[in-house]
C-alpha positions as CSV (number, residue, x, y, z in Angstrom):
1,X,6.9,-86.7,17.4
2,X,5.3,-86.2,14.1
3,X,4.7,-82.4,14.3
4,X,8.8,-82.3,15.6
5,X,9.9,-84.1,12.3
6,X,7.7,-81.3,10.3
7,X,9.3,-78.5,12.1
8,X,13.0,-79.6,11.6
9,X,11.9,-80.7,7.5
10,X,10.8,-76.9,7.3
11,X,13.9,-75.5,9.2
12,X,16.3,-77.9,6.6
13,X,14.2,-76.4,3.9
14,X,14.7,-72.6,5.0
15,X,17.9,-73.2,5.7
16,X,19.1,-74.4,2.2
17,X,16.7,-71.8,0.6
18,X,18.5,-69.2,2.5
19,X,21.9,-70.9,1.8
20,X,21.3,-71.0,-1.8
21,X,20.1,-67.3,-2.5
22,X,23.5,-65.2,-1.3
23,X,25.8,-66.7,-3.8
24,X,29.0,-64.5,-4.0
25,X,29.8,-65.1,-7.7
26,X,26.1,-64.4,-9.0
27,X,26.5,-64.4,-12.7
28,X,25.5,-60.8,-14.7
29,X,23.5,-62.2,-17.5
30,X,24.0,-60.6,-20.5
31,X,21.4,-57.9,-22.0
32,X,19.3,-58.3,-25.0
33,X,20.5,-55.4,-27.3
34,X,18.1,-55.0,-30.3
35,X,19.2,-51.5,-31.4
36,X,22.3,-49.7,-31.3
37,X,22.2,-45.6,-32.3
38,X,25.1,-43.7,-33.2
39,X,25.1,-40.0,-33.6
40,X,27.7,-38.2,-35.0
41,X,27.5,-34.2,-34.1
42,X,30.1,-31.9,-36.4
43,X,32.0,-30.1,-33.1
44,X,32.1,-26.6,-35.8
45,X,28.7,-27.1,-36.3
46,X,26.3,-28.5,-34.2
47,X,23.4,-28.2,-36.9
48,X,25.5,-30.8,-38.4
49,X,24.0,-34.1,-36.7
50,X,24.0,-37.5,-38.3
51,X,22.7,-40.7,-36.5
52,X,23.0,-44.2,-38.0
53,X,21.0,-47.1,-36.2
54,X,21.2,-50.7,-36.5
55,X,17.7,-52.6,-35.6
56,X,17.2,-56.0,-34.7
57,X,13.6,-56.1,-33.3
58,X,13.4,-59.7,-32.6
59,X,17.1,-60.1,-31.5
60,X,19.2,-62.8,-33.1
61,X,18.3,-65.5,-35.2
62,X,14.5,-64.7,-37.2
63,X,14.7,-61.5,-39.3
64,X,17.3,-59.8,-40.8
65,X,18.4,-56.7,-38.7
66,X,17.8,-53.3,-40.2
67,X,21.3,-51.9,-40.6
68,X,21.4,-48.1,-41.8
69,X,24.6,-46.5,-44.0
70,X,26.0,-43.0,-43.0
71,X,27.9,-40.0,-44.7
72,X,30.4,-38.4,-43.0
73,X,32.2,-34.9,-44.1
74,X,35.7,-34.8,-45.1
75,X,38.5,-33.5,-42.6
76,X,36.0,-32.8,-39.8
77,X,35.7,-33.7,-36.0
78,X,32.7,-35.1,-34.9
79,X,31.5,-35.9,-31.9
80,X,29.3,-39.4,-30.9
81,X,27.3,-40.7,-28.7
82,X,26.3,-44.5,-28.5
83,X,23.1,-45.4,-27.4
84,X,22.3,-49.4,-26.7
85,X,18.6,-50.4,-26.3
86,X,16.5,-53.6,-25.7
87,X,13.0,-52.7,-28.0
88,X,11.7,-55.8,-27.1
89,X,10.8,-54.5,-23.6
90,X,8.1,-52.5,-22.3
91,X,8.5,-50.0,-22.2
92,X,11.8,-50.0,-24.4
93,X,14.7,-50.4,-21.7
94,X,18.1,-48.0,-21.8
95,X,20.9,-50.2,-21.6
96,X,23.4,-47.6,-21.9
97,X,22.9,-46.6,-18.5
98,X,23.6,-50.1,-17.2
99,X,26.5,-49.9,-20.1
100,X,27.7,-46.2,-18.5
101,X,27.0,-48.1,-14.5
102,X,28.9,-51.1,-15.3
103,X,31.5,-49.2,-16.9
104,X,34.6,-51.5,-15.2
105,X,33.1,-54.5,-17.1
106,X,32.2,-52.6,-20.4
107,X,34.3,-51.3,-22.9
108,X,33.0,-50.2,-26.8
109,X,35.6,-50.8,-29.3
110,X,35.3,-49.1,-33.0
111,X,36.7,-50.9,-35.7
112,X,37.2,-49.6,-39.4
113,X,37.3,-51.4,-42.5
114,X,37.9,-51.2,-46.0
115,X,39.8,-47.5,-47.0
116,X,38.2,-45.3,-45.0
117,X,39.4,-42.6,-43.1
118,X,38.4,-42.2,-39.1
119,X,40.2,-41.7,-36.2
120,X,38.2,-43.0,-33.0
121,X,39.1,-41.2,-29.6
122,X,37.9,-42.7,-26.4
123,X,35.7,-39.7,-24.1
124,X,34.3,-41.3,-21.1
125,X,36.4,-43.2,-18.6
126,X,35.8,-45.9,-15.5
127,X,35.9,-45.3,-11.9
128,X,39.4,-46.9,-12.9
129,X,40.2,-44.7,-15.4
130,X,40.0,-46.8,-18.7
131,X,37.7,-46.2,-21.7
132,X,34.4,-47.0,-21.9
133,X,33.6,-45.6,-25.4
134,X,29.9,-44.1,-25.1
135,X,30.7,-40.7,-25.5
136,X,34.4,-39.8,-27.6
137,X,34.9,-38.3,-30.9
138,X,35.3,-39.1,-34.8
139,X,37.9,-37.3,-37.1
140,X,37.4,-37.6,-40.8
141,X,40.3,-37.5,-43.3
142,X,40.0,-37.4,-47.1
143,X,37.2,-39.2,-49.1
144,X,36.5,-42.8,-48.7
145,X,34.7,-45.8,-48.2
146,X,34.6,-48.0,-46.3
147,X,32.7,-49.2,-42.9
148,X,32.4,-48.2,-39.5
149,X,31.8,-51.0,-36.9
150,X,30.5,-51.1,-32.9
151,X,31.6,-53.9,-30.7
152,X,30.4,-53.7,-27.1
153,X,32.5,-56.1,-25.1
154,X,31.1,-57.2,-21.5
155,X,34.1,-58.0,-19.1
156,X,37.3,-57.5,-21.8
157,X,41.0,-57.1,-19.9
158,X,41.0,-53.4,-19.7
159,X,44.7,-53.5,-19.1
160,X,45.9,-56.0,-21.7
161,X,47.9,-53.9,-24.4
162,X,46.4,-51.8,-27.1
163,X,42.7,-52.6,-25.4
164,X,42.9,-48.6,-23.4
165,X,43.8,-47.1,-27.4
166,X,40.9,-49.2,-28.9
167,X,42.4,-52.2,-29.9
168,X,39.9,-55.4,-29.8
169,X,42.4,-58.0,-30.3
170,X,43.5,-58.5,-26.8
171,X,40.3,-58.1,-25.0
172,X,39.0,-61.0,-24.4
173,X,35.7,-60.6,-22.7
174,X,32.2,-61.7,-24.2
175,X,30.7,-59.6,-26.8
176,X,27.0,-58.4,-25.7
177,X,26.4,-57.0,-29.6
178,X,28.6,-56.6,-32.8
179,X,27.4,-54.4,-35.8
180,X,28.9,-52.7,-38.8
181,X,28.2,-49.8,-40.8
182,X,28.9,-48.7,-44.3
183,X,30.2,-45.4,-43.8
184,X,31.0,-43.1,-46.9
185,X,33.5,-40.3,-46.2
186,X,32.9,-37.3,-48.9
């Protein structure tokens, strides 16, 4: 009788270990982001590269990130590529690919600031056919100042209005990482 009562506790047990592991609604934690790269490449001249990076080594709270300040050229088209990484692993982890993978739950929205003058254009899409922002282009205007920022959403309303063209504001979604820029236009 006693080895029968150990068998059925050890069924109950696999049974609600079993039960417990396939949860349909398994929640995506959110990455650790500790540097974001932008690169800016001048589409007339490809010798014409600028990158601008933003480094939190320790992620949030602790030290002050690192945040670097870029110069763009006047009236030009650039193009830019994002590139999200977690430092803190080893070796350092690519989470642009799981950005670019996820890409129905991920959208990259570019805000500007102050005077300047940049015109953000989405260049990668979804298997749904919104923006995920990775990959687009930059147009300059005249001389000005002002900043550039990156806000990389995690589940926004890809079909609320405005959020296809850019626009943050009706989103929603949780915000894996938020950084600005100063950005000089000359």
């Amino acid at each position: 009788m006693k080895n029968l009562n150990s068998l059925w506790l050890v069924m109950l047990v696999l049974i609600a270990a079993t039960a417990c592991s396939s949860d349909p609604d398994e929640v995506n934690e959110e990455e650790l982001i500790t540097t974001v790269n932008v690169t800016f490449t001048n589409t007339a001249m490809a010798s014409d590269v600028v990158t601008v990076s933003y480094r939190d080594l320790d992620g949030p709270g602790g030290n002050d990130p690192v945040i670097g300040e870029f110069t763009l050229s006047a009236n030009t088209e650039y193009s830019y590529v994002l590139e999200f990484l977690n430092e803190q692993a080893t070796p350092t982890e690519d989470v642009t690919a799981e950005v670019r993978e996820e890409g129905t739950d991920h959208q990259v929205f570019l805000l500007r600031g102050g005077n300047v003058n940049i015109v953000t254009a989405y260049g990668d899409q979804d298997t749904n056919g919104n923006p995920i922002g990775i990959i687009g282009t930059a147009t300059t205007g005249e001389a000005s100042n002002g900043t550039f920022g990156v806000v990389l959403v995690h589940k926004p309303n890809k079909s609320a209005t405005g959020v296809s063209a850019g626009n943050l504001a009706g989103a929603g979604g949780e915000e894996d990482i938020r950084v600005q820029f100063n950005l000089s236009v000359q």
